[in-house]
C-alpha positions as CSV (number, residue, x, y, z in Angstrom):
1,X,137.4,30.4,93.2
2,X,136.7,27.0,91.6
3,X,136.1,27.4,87.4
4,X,132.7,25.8,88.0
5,X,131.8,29.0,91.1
6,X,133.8,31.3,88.1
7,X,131.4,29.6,85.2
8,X,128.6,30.3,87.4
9,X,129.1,33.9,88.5
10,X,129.7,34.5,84.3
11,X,126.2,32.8,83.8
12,X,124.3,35.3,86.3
13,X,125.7,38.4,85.4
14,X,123.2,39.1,82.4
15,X,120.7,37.9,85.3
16,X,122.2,40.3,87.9
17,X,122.2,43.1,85.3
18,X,118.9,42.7,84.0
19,X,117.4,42.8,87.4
20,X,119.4,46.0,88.4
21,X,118.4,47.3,84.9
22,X,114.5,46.5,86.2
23,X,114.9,48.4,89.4
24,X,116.2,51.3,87.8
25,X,113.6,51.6,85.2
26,X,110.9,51.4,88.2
27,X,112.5,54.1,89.6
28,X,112.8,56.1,87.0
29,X,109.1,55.4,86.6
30,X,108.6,56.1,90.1
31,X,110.5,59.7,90.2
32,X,108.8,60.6,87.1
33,X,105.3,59.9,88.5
34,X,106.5,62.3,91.7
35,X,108.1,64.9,89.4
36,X,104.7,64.8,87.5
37,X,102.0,64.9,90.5
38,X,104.2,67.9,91.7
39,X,103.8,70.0,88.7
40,X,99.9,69.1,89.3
41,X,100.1,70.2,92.5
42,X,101.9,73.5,92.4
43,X,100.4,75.4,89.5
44,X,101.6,77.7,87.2
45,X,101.2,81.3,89.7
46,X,99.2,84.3,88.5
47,X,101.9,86.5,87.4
48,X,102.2,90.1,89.3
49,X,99.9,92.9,87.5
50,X,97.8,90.7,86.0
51,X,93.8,92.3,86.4
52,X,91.6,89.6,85.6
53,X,89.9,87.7,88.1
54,X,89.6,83.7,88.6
55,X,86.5,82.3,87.5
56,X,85.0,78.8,87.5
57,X,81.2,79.4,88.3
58,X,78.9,76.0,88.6
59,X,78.4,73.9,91.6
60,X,80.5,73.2,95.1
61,X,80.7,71.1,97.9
62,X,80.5,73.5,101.6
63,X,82.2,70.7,103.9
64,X,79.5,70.3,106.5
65,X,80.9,71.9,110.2
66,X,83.9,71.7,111.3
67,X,84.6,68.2,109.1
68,X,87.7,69.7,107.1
69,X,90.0,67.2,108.6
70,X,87.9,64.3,109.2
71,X,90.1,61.8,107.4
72,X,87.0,59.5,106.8
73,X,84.7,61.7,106.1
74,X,86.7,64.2,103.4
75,X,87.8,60.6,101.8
76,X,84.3,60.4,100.6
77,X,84.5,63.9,99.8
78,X,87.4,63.6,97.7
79,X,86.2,60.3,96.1
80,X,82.7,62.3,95.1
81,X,84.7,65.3,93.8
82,X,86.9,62.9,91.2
83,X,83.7,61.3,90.3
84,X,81.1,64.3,89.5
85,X,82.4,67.0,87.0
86,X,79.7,69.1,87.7
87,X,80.8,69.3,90.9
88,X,83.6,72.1,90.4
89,X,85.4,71.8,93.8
90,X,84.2,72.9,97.7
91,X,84.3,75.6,100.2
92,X,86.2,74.9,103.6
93,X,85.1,77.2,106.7
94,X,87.8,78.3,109.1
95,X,87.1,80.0,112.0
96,X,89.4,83.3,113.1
97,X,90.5,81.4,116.5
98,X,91.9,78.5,114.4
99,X,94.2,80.2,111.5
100,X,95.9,83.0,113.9
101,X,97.7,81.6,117.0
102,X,98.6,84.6,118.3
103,X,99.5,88.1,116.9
104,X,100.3,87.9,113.0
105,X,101.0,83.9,114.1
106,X,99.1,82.2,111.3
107,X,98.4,78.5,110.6
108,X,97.6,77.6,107.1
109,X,98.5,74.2,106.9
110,X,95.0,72.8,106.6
111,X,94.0,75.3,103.8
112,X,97.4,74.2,102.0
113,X,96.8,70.7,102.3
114,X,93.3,70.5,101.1
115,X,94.5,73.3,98.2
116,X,97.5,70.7,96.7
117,X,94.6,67.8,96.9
118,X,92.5,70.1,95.0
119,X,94.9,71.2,92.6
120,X,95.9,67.2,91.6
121,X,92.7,66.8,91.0
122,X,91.7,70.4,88.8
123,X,89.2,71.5,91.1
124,X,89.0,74.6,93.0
125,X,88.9,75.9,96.3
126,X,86.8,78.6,98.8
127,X,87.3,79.6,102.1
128,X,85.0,81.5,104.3
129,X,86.6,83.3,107.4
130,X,83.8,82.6,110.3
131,X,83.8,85.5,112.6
132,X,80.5,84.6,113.6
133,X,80.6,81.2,115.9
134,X,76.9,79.1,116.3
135,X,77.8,77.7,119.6
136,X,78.8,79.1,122.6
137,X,82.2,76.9,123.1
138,X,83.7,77.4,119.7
139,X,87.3,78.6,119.5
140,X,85.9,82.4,117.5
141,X,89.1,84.5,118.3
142,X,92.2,84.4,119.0
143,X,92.8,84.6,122.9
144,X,94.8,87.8,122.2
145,X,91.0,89.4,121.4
146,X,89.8,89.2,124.8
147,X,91.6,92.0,126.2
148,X,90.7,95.3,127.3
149,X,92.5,97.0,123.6
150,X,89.8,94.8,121.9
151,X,87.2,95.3,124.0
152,X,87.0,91.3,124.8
153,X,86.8,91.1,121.1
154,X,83.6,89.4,120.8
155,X,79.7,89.6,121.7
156,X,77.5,87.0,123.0
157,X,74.0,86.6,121.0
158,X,70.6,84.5,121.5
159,X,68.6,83.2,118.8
160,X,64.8,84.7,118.6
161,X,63.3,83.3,121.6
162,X,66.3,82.1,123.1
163,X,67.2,82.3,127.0
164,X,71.0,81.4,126.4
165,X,73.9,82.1,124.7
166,X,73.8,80.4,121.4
167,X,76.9,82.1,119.7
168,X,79.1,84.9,119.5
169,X,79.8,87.9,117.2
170,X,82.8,89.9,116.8
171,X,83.3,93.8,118.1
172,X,83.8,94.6,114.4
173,X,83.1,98.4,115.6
174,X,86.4,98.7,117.2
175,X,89.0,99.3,115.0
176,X,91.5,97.3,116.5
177,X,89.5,94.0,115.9
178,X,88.9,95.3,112.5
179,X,92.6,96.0,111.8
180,X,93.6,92.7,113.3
181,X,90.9,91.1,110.8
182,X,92.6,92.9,107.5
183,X,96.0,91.8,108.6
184,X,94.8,88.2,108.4
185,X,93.2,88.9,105.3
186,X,96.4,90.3,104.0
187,X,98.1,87.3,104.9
188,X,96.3,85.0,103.1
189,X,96.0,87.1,100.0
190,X,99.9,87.3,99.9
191,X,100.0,83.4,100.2
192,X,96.8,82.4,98.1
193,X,95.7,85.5,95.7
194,X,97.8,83.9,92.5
195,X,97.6,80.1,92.9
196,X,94.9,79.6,90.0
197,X,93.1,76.8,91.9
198,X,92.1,79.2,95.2
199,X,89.0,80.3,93.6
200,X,87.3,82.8,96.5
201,X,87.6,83.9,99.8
202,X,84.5,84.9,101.5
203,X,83.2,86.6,104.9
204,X,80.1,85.1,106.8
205,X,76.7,86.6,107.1
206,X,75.6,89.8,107.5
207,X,73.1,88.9,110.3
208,X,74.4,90.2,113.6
209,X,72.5,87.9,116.3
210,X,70.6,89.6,119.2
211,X,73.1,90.2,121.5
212,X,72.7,89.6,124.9
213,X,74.0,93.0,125.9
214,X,72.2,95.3,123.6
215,X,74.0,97.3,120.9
216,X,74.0,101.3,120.3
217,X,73.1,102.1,116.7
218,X,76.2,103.7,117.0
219,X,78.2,100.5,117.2
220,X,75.8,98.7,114.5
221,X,76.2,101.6,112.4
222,X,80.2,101.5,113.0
223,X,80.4,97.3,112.5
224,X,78.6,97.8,109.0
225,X,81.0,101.0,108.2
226,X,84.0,98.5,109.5
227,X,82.5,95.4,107.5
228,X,82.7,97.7,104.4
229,X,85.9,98.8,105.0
230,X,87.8,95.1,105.5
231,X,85.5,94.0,102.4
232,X,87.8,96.7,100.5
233,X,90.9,95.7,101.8
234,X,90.5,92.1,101.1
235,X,89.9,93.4,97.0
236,X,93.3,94.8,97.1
237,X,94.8,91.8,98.9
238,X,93.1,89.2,96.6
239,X,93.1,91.2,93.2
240,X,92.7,87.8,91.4
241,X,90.4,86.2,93.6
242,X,86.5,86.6,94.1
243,X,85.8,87.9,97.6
244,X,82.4,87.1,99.3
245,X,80.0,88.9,101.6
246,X,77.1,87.2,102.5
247,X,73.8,89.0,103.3
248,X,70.8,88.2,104.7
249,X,69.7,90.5,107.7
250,X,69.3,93.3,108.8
251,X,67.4,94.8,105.8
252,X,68.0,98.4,106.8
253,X,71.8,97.9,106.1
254,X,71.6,95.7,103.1
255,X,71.2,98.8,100.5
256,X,74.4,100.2,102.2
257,X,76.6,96.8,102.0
258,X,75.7,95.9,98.1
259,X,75.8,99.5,96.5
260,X,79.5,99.4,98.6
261,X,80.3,95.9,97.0
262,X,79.3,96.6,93.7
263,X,81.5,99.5,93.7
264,X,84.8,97.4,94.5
265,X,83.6,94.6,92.5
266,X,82.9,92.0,95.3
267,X,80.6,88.8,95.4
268,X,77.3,88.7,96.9
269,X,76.6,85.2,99.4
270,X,73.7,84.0,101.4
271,X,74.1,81.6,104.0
272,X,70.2,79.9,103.0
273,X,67.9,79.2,100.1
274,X,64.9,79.0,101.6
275,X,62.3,79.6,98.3
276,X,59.2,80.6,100.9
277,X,61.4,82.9,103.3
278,X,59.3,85.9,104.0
279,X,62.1,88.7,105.3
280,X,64.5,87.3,102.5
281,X,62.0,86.9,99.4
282,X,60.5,91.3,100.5
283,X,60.3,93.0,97.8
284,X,60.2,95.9,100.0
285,X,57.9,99.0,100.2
286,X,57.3,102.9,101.2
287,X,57.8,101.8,105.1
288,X,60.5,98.6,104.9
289,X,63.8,97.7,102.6
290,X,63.8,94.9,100.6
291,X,65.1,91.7,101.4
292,X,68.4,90.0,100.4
293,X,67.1,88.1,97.4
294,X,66.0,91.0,94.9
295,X,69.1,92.2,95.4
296,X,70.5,88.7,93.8
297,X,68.3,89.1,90.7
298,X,69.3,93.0,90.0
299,X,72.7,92.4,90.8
300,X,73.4,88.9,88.6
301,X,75.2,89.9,85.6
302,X,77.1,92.8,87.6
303,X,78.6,91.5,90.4
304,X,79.4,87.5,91.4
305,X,76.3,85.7,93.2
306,X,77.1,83.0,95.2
307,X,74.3,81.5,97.5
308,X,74.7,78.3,99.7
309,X,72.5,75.7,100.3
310,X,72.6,74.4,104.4
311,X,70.9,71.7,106.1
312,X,68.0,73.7,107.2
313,X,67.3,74.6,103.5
314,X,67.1,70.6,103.2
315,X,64.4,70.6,105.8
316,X,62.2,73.4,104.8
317,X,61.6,75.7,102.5
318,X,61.3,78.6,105.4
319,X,63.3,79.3,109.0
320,X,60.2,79.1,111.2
321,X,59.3,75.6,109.6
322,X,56.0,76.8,108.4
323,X,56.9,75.6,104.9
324,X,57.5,72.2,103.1
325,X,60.2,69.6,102.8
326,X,62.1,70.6,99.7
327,X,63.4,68.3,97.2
328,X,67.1,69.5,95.9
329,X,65.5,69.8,92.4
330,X,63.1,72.5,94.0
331,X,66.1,74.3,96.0
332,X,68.0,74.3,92.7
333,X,65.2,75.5,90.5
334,X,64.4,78.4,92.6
335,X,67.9,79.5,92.9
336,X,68.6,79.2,89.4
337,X,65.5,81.2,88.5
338,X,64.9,83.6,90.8
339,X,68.7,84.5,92.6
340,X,70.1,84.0,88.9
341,X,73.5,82.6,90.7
342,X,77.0,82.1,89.1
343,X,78.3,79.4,92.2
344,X,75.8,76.9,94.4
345,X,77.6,75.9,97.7
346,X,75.6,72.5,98.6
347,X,76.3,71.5,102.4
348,X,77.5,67.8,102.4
349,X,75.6,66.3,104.9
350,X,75.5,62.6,104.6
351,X,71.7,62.4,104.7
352,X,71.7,64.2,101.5
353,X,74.4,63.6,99.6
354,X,72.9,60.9,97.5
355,X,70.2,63.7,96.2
356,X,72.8,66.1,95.2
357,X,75.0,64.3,93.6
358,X,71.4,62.6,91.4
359,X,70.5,65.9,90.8
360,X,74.1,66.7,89.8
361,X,74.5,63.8,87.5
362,X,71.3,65.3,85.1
363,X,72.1,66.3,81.6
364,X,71.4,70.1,82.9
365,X,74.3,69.9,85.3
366,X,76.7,68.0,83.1
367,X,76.0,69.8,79.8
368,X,78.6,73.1,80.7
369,X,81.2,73.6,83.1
370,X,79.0,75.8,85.0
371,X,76.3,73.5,85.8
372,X,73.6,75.3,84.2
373,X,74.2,78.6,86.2
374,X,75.5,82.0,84.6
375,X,79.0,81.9,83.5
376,X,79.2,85.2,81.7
377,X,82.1,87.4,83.3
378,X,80.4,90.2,85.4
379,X,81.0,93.7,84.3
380,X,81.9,94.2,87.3
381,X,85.4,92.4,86.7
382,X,87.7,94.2,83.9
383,X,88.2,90.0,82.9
384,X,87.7,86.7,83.8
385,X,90.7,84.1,84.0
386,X,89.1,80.6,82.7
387,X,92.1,78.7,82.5
């Protein structure tokens, strides 16, 4: 080595060290920022034997059908989430085919990814476990159901009216389905009951369909006494954790189903807000039950309520269509004053997204965590977690 290479290698050495001195803080930088978004993401646990339950009441997204991993589509979501406080977090929908593969075989992996996101950002999440499917060709069961020990596992229905299959129900009146049912339940409270962001986990309506093959009253009778039954199992599985049933028909079982959840300290759900609805809105007399909506006003203050808004309730205020096109302001008024609800679940449908989130940016909405809606613990809880 020449003494004018020597002279220059001792001239770029504070050069050389500065730079490697530059990468290394950026890394630092860069492990810390990793280090940090994991502590976001994986929150402190519920410790064992703790009694209270999570509660965040106010307003959520429900991700509109079958959307939850529509990269495009839950962007937006996301983006909207970060950007609307009053806007607490969202309920996903899974249906029963797509979380068990096979016998105790159990997927997860879309629940856990949208439950880290959620967790980064402090907002919460629900799940609802369809066993009810709205077309004929969705994936309802697991293919294990449709043998002989389950009965096929599932029922076909029609709408009112109808002259085809429009959906299918579950054989909840054989025990086998039903004990298959708990044991998913179980696994999902094992794996979600103490993460503090998992806020609920909920079961779909009450409403059975008319199925194609008619049903005994003693099956209906034995799908209710089974519908109780998993209802209680999932309260010891998610001890923590607000579990959902949502009613809405048939009224002669609905006195039966609340006075069971109220015992074991379960949420109430509907799957509409229709303010005009006649069969939900019946205050009942000496010759019919009341509806599903009185049942929301005696029981607030007891028992979570938890309604959710769907695209038919953007459309009208009743199922037949013989009402009016609401405004979200009227849909939110009327649930506010007359179901006295603790959580909203608003469908994100693209065609009215820009009125929810207006209505969601008002001074009412913004002004408590809660959104305006009841916040107070129910007694039905021996606490609430708030953190």
């Amino acid at each position: 080595m020449t003494r004018d290479n020597f002279m220059s290698s001792i001239i770029m050495l504070p050069i050389v060290f500065k730079k490697i001195n530059t990468i290394s803080i950026a890394a630092l930088f860069a492990i810390s920022m990793i280090f940090s978004s994991l502590a976001s993401v994986h929150a402190a646990p519920i410790p064992p034997g703790t009694t209270g339950v999570k509660w965040h009441p106010g307003h959520y997204y429900t991700i509109q059908n079958w959307a939850n991993d529509d990269p495009i589509y839950m962007a937006q979501v996301y983006k909207e989430l970060e950007a609307t406080p009053a806007l607490r977090g969202m309920q996903l929908r899974y249906l029963w085919g797509w979380l068990e593969k096979s016998p105790g075989v159990y997927d997860f992996s879309s629940i856990d990814k949208h439950l880290a996101k959620l967790t980064a950002m402090n907002k919460r999440l629900v799940i609802q476990v369809q066993t009810k499917s709205f077309e004929a060709n969705w994936k309802l069961i697991p293919d294990y159901l449709k043998t002989a020990e389950y009965e096929g596992g599932a029922f076909a229905f029609r709408d009112w009216g109808s002259t085809t299959i429009d959906g299918y129900n579950i054989k909840l009146w054989n025990t086998n389905v039903r004990n298959r049912l708990t044991a998913l339940l179980k696994a999902m409270g094992e794996r979600y009951n103490s993460h503090p962001n998992f806020e609920g986990i909920g079961m779909i309506e009450t409403a059975m369909g008319q199925a194609v093959t008619p049903l005994t009253t003693a099956q209906t009778d034995k799908w209710f006494d089974n519908l109780i039954i998993v209802q209680q199992k999932a309260r010891t599985f998610f001890p923590n954790t607000m579990t959902i049933q949502e009613i809405n028909y048939p009224r002669e079982y609905l006195k039966q189903i609340t006075s069971a959840m109220v015992k074991m300290g379960g949420a109430l759900g509907c799957p509409d807000i229709y303010p005009d609805e006649p069969g939900l809105n019946f205050v009942g007399d000496a010759y019919s039950p009341q509806g599903a909506y009185p049942y929301f006003a005696q029981l607030s203050g007891i028992v979570p309520i938890a309604p959710t808004v769907e695209k038919v309730n953007y459309l009208n205020t009743r199922g037949d269509k013989k009402g009016h096109v609401p405004t979200v302001q009227e849909i939110l008024v009327f649930a506010r004053n007359e179901l006295k609800p603790n959580y909203i679940f608003w469908q994100r449908l693209p065609e009215y997204v820009g009125q929810v989130l207006e209505v969601m940016s008002w001074k009412r909405q913004t002004s408590t965590p809660s959104g305006g809606l009841i916040s107070t613990c129910p007694s039905a809880y021996s606490s609430c977690i708030t953190d």
